[in-house]
PDB file as gemmi writes it, atoms N, CA and C in Angstrom:
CRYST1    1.000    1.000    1.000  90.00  90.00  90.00 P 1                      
ATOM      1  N   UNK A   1     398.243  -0.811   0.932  1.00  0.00           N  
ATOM      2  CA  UNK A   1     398.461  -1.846   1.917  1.00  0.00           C  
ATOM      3  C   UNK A   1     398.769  -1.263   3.295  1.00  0.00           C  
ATOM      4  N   UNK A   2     399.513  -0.224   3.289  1.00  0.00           N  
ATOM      5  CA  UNK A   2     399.003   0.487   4.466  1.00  0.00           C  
ATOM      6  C   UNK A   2     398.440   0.162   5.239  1.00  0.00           C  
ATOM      7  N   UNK A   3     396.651   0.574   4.832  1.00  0.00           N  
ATOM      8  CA  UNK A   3     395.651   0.524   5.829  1.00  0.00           C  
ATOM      9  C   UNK A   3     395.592  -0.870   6.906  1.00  0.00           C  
ATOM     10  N   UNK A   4     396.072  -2.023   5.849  1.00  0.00           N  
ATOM     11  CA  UNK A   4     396.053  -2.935   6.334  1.00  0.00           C  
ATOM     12  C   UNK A   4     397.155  -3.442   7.879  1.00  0.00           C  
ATOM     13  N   UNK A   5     398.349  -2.465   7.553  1.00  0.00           N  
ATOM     14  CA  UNK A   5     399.075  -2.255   8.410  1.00  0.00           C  
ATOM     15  C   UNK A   5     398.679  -2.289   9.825  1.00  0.00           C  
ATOM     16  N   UNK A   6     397.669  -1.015   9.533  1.00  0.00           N  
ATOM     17  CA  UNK A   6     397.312  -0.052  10.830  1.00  0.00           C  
ATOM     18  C   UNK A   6     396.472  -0.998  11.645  1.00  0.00           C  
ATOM     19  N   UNK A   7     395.414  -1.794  10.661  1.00  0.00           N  
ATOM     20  CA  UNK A   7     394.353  -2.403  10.962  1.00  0.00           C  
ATOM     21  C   UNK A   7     394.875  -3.769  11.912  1.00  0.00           C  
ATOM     22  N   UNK A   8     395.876  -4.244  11.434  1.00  0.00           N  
ATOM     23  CA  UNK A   8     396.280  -5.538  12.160  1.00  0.00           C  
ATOM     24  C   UNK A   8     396.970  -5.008  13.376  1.00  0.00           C  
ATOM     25  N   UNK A   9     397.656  -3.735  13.859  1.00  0.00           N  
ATOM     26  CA  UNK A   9     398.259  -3.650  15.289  1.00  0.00           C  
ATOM     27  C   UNK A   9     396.977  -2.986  16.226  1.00  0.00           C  
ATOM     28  N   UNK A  10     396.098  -2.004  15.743  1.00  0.00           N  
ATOM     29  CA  UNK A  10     394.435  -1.635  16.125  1.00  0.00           C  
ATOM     30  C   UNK A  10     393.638  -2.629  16.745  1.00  0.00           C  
ATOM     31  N   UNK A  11     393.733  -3.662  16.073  1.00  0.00           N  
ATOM     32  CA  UNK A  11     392.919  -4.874  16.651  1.00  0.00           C  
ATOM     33  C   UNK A  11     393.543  -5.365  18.165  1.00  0.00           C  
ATOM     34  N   UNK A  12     394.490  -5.795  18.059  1.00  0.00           N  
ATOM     35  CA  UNK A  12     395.176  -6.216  19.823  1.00  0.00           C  
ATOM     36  C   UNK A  12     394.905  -4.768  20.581  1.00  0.00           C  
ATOM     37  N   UNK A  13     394.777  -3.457  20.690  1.00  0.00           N  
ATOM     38  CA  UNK A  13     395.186  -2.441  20.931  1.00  0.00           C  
ATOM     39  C   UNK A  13     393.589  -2.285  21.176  1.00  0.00           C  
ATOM     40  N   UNK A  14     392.618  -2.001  20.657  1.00  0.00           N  
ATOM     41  CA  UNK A  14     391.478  -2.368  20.800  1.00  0.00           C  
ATOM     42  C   UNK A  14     390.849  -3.213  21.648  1.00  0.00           C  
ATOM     43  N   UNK A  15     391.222  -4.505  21.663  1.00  0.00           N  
ATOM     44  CA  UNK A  15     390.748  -5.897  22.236  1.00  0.00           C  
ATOM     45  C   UNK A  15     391.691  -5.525  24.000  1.00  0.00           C  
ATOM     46  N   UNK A  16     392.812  -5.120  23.744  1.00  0.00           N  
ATOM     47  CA  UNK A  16     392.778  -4.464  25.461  1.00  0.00           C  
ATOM     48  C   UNK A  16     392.624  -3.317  26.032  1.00  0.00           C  
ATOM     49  N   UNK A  17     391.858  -2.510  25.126  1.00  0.00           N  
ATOM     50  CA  UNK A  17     391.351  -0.985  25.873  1.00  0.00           C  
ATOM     51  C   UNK A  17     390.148  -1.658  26.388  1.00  0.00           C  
ATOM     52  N   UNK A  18     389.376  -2.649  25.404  1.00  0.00           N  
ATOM     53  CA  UNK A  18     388.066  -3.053  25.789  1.00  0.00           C  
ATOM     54  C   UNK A  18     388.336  -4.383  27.213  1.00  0.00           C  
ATOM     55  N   UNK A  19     389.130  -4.968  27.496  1.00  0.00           N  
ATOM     56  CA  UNK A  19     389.688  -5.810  27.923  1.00  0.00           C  
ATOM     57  C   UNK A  19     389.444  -4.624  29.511  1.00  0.00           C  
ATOM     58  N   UNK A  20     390.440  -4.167  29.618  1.00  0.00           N  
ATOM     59  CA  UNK A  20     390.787  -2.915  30.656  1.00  0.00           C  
ATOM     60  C   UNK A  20     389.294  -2.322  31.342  1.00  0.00           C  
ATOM     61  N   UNK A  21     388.606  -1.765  30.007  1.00  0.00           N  
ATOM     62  CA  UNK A  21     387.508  -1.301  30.436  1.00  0.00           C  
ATOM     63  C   UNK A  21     386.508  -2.081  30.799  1.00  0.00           C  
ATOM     64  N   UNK A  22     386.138  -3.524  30.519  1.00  0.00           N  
ATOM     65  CA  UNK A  22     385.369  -4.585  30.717  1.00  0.00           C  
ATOM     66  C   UNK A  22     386.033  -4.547  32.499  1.00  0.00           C  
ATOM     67  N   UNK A  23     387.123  -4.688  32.703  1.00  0.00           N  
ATOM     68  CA  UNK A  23     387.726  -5.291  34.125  1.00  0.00           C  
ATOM     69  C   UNK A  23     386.960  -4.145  35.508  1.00  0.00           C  
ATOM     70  N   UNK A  24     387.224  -2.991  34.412  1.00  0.00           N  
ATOM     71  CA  UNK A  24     386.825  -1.489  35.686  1.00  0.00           C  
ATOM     72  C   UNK A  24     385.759  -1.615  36.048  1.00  0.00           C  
ATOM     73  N   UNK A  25     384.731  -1.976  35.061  1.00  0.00           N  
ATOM     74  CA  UNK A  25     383.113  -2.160  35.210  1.00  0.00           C  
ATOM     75  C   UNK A  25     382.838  -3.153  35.734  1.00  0.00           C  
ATOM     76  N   UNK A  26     383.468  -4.237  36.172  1.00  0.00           N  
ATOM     77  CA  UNK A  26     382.686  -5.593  36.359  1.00  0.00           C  
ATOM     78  C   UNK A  26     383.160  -4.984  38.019  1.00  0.00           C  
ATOM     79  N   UNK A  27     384.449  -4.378  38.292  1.00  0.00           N  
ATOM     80  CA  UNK A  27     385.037  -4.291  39.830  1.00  0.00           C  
ATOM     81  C   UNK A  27     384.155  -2.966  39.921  1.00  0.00           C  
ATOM     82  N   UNK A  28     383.677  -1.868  39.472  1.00  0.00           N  
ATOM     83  CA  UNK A  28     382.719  -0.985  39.896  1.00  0.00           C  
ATOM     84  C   UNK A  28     381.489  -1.806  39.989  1.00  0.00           C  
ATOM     85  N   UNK A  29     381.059  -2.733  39.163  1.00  0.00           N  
ATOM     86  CA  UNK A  29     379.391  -3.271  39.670  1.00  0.00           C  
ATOM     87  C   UNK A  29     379.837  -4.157  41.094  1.00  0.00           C  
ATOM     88  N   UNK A  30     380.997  -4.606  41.398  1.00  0.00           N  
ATOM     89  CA  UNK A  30     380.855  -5.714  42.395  1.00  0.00           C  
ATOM     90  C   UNK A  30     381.298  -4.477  43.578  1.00  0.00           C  
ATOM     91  N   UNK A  31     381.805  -3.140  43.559  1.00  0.00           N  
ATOM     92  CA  UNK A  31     381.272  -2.582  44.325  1.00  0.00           C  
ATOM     93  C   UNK A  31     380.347  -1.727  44.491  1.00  0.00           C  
ATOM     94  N   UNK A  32     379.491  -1.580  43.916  1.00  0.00           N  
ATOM     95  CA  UNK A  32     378.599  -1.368  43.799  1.00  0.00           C  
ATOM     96  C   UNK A  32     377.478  -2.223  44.152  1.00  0.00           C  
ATOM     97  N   UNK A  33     377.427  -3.650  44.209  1.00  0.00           N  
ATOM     98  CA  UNK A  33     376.655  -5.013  44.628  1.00  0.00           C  
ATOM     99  C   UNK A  33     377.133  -4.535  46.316  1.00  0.00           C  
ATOM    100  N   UNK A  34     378.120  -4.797  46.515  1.00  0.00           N  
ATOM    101  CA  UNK A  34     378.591  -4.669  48.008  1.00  0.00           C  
ATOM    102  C   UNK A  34     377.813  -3.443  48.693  1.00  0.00           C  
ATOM    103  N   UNK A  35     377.759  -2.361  48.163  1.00  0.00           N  
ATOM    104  CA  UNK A  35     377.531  -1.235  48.533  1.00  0.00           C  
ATOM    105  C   UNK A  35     376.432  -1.220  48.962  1.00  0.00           C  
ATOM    106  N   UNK A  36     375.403  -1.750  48.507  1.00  0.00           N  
ATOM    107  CA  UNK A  36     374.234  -2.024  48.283  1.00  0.00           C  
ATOM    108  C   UNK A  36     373.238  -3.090  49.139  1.00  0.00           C  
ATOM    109  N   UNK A  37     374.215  -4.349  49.491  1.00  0.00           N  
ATOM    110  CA  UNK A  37     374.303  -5.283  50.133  1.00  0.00           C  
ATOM    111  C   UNK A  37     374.204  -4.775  51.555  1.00  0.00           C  
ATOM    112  N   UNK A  38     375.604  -3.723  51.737  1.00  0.00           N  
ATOM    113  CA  UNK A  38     375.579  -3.257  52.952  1.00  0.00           C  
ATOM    114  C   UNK A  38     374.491  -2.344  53.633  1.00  0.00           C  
ATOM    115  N   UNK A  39     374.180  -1.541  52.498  1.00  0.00           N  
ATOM    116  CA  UNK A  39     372.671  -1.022  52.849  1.00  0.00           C  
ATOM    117  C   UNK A  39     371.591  -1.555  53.453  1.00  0.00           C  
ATOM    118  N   UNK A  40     371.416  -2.933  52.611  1.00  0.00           N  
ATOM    119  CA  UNK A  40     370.538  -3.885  52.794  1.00  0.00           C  
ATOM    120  C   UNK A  40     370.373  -4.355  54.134  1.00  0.00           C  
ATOM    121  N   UNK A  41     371.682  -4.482  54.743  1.00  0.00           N  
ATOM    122  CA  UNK A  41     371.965  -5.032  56.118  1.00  0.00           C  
ATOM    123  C   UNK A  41     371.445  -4.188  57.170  1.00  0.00           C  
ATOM    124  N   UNK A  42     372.437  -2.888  56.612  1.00  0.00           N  
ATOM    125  CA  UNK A  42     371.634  -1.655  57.698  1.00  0.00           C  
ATOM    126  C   UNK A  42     369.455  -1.244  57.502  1.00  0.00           C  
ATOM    127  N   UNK A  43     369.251  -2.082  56.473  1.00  0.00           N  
ATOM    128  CA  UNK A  43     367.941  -1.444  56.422  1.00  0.00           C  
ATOM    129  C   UNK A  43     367.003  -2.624  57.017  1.00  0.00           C  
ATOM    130  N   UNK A  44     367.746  -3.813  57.569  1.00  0.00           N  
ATOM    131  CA  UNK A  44     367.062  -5.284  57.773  1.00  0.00           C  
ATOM    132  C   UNK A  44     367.118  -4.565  59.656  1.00  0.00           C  
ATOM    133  N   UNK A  45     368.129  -3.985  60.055  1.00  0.00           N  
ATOM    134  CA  UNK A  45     368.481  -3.988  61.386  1.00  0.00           C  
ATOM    135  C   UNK A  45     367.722  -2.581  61.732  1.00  0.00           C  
ATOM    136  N   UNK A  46     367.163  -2.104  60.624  1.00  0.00           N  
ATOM    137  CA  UNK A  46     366.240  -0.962  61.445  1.00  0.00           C  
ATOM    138  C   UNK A  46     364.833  -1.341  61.468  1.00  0.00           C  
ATOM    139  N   UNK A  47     364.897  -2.889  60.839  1.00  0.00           N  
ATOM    140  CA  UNK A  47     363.437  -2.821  60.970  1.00  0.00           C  
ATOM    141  C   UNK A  47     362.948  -3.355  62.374  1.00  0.00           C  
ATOM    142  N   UNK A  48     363.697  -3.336  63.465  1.00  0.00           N  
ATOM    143  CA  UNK A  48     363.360  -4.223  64.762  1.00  0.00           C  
ATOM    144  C   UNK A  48     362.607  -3.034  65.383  1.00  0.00           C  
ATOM    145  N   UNK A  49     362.593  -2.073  65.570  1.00  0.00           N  
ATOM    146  CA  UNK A  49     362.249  -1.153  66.151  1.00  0.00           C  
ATOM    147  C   UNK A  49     360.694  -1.075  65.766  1.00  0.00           C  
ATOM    148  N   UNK A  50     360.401  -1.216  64.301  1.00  0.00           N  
ATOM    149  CA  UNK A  50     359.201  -1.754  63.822  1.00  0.00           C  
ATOM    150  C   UNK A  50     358.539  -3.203  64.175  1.00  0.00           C  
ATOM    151  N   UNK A  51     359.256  -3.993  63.892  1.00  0.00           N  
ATOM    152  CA  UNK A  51     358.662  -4.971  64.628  1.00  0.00           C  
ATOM    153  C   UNK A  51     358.385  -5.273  66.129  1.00  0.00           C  
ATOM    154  N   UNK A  52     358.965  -4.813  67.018  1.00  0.00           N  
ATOM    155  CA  UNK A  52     358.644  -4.128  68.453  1.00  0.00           C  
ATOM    156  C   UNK A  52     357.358  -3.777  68.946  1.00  0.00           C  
ATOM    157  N   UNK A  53     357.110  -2.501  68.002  1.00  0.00           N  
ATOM    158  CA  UNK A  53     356.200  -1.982  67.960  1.00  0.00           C  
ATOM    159  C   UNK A  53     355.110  -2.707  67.714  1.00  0.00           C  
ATOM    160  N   UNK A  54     354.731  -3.071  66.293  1.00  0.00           N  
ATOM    161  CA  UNK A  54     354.436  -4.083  65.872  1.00  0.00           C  
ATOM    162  C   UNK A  54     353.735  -5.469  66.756  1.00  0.00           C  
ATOM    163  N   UNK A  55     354.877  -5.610  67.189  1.00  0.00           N  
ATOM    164  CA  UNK A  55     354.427  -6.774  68.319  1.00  0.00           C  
ATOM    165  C   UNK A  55     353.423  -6.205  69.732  1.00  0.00           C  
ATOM    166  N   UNK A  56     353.567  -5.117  70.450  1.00  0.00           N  
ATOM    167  CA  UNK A  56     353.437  -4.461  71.199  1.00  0.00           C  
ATOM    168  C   UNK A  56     352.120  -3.953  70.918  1.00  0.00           C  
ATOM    169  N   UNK A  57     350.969  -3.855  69.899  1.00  0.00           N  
ATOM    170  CA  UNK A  57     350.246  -3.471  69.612  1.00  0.00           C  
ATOM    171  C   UNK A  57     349.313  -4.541  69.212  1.00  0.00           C  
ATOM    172  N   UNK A  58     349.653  -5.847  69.323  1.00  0.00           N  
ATOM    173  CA  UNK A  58     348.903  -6.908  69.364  1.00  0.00           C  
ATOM    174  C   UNK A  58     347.959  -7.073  69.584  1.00  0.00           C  
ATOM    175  N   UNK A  59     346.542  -7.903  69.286  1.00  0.00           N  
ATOM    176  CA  UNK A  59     345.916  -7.758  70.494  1.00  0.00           C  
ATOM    177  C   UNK A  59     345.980  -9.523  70.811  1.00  0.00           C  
ATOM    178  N   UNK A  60     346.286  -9.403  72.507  1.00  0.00           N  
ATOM    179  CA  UNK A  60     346.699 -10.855  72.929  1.00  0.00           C  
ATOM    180  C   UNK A  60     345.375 -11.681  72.796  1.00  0.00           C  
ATOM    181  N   UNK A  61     344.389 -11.504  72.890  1.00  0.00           N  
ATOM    182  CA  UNK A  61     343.243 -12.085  72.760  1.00  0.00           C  
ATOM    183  C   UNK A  61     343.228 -12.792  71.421  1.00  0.00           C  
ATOM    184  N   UNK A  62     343.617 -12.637  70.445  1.00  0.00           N  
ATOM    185  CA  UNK A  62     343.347 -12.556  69.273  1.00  0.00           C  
ATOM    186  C   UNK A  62     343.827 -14.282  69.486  1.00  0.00           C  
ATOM    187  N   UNK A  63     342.865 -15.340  68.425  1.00  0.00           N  
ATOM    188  CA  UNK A  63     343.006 -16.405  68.399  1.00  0.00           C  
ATOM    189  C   UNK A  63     344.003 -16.842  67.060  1.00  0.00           C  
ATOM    190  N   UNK A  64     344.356 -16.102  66.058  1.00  0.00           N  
ATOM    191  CA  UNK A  64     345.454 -16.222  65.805  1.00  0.00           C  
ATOM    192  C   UNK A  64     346.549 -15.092  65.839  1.00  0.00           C  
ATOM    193  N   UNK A  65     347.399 -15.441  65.762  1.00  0.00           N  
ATOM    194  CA  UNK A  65     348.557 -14.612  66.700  1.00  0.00           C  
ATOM    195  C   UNK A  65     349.355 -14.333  65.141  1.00  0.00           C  
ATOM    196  N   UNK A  66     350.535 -13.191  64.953  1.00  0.00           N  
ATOM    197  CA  UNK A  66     351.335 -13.343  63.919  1.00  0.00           C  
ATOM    198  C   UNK A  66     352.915 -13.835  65.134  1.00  0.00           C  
ATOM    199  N   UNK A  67     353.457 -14.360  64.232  1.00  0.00           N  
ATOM    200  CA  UNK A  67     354.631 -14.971  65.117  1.00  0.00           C  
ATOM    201  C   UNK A  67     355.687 -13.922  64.816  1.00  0.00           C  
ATOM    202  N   UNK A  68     355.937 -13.128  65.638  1.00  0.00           N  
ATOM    203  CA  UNK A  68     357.192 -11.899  65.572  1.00  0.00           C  
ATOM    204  C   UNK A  68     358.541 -12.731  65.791  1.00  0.00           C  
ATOM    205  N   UNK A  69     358.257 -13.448  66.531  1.00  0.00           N  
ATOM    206  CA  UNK A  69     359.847 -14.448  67.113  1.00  0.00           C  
ATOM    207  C   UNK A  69     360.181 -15.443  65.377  1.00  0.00           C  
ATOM    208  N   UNK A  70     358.883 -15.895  64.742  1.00  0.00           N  
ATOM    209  CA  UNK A  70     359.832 -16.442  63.369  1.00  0.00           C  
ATOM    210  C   UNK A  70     360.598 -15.331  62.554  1.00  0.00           C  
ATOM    211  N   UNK A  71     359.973 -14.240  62.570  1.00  0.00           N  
ATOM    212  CA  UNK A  71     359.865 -13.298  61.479  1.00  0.00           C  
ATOM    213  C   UNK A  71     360.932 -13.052  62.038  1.00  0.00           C  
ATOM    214  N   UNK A  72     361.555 -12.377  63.191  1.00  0.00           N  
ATOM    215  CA  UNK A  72     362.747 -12.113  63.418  1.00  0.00           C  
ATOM    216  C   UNK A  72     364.096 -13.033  63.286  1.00  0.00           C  
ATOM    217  N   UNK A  73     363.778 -14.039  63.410  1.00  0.00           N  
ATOM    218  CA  UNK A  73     364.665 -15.631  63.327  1.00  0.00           C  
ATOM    219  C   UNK A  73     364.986 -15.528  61.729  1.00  0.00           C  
ATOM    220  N   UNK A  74     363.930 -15.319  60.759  1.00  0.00           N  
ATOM    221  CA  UNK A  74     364.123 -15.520  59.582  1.00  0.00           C  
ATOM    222  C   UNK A  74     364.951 -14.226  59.119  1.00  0.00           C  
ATOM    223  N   UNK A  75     364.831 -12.914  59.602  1.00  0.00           N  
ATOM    224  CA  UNK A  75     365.602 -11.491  59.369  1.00  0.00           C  
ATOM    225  C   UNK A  75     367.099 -11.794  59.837  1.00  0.00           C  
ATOM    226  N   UNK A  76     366.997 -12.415  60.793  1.00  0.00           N  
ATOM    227  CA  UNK A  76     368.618 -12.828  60.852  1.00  0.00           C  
ATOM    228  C   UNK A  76     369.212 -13.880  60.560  1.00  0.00           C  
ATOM    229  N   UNK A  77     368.673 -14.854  60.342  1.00  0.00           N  
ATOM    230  CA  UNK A  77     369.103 -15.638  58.817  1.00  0.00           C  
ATOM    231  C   UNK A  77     369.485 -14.696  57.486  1.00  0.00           C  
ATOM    232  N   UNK A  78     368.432 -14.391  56.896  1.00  0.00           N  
ATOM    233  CA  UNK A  78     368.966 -13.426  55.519  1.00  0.00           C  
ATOM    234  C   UNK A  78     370.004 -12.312  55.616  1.00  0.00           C  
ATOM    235  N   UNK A  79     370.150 -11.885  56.989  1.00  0.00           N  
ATOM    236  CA  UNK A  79     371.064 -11.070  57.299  1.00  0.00           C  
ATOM    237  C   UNK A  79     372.422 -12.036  57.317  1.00  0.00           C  
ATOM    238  N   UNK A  80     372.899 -12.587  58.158  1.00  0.00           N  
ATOM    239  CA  UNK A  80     373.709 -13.416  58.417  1.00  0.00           C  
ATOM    240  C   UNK A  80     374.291 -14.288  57.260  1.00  0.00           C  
ATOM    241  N   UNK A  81     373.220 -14.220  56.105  1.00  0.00           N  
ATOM    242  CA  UNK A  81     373.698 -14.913  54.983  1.00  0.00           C  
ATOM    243  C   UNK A  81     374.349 -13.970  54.081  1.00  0.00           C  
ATOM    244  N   UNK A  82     374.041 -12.497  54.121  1.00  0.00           N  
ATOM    245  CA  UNK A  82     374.468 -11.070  53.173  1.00  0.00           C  
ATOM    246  C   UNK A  82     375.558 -11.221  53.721  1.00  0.00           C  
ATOM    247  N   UNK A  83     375.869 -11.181  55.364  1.00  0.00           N  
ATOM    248  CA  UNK A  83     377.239 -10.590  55.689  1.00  0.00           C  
ATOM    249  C   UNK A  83     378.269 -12.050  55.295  1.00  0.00           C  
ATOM    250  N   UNK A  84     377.706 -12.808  55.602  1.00  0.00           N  
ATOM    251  CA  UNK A  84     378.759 -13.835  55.296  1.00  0.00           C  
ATOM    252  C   UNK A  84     379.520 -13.836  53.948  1.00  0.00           C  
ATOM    253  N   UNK A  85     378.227 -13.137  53.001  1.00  0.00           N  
ATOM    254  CA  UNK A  85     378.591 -13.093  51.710  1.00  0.00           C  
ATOM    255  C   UNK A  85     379.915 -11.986  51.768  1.00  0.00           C  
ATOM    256  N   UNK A  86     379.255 -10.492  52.014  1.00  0.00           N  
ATOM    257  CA  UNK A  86     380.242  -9.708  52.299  1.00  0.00           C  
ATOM    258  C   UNK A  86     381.491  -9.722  52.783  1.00  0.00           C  
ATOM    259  N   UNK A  87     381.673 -11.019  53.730  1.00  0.00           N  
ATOM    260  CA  UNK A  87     383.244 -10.622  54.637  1.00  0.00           C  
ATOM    261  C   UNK A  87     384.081 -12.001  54.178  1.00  0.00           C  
ATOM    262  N   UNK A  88     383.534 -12.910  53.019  1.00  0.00           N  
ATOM    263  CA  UNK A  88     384.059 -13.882  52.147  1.00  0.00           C  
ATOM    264  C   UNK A  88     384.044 -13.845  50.969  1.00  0.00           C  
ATOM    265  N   UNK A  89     385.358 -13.320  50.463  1.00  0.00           N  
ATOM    266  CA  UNK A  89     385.624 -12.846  49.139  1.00  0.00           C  
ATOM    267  C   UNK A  89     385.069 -13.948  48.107  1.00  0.00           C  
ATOM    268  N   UNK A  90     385.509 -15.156  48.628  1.00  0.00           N  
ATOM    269  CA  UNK A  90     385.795 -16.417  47.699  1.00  0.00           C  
ATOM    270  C   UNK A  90     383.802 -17.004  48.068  1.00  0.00           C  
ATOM    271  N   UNK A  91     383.294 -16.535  48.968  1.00  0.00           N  
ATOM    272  CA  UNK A  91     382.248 -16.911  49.323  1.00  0.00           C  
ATOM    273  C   UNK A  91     382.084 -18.580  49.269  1.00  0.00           C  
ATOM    274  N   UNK A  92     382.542 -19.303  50.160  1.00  0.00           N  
ATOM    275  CA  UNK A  92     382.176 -20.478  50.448  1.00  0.00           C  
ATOM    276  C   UNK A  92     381.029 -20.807  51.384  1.00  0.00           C  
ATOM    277  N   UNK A  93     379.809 -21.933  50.062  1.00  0.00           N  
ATOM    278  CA  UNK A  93     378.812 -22.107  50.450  1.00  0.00           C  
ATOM    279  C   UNK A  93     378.437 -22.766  51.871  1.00  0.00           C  
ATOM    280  N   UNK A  94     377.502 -22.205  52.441  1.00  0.00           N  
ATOM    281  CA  UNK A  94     377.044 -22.983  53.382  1.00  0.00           C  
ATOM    282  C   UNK A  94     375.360 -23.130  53.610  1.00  0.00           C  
ATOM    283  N   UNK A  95     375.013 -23.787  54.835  1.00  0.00           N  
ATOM    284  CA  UNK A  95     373.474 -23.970  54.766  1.00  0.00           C  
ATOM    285  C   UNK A  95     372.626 -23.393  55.456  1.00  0.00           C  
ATOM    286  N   UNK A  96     371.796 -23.107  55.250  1.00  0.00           N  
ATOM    287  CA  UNK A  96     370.998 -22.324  56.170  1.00  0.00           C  
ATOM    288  C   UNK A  96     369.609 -22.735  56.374  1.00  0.00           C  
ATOM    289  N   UNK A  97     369.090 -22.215  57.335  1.00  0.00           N  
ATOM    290  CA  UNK A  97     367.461 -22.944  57.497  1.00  0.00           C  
ATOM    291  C   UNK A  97     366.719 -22.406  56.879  1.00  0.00           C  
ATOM    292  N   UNK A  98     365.739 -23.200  56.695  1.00  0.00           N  
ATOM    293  CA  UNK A  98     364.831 -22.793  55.575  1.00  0.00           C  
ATOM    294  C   UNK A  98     364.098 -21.582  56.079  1.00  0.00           C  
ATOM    295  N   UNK A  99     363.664 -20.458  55.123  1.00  0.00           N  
ATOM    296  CA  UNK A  99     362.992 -19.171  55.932  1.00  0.00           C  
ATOM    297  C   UNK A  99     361.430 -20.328  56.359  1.00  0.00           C  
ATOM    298  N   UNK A 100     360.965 -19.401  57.102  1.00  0.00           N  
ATOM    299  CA  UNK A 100     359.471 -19.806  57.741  1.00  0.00           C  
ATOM    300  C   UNK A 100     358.718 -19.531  57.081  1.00  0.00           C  
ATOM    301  N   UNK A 101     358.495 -18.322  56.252  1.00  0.00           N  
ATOM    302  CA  UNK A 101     357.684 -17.589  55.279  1.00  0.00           C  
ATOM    303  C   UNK A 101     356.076 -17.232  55.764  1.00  0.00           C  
ATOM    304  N   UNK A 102     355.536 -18.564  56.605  1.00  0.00           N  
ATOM    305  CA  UNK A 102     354.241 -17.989  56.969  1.00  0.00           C  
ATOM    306  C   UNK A 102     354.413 -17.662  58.610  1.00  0.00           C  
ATOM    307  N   UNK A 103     353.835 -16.748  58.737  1.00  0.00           N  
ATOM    308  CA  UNK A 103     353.826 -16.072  60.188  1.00  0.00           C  
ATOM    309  C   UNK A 103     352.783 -15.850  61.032  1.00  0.00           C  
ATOM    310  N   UNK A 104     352.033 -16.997  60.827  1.00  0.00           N  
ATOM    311  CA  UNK A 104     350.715 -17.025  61.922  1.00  0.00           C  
ATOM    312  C   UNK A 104     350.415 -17.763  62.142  1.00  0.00           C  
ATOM    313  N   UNK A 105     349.820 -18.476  63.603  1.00  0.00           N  
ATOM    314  CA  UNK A 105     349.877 -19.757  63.959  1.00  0.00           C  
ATOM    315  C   UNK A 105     348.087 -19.340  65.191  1.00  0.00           C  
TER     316      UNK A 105                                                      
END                                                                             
């Protein structure tokens, strides 16, 4: 009867090593989400330099045009929606405009 001893204080003892270790991993993936997020931000804000360019190489003649001014409108929307996420723990929802998605007019 022993074993049975061991077995019934193992179980609680168990259920919060795994408890503990479940908590470390979920706060390493959410920084790790963040981390990542923030990347995201810095890699949205290097793309202007490309789109610049981009724009700048146009040709104005051209009877349809790509619209650089939505495409940028819509980059800082999705941006603006990451950081909001980022600098609100509790993240309270809000609305945003719809992206444009097509970019030629």
């Amino acid at each position: 009867m022993r074993y049975g001893h061991n077995h019934s204080f193992l179980a609680p003892v168990t259920l919060a090593v795994a408890l503990v270790l479940c908590a470390a991993t979920m706060q390493a993936d959410r920084d790790a989400e963040r981390a990542a997020l923030t990347r995201l931000v810095a890699e949205i804000e290097r793309l202007e330099p490309l789109i610049a360019r981009a724009e700048s190489e146009r040709d104005r003649h051209d009877r349809v045009h790509f619209r650089y001014d939505w495409l940028r409108r819509d980059l800082v929307e999705v941006k603006s929606g990451i950081e909001a996420f980022l600098e609100d723990a509790e993240f309270t929802r809000r609305t945003f405009e719809p992206l444009q998605g097509a970019y030629h007019q």
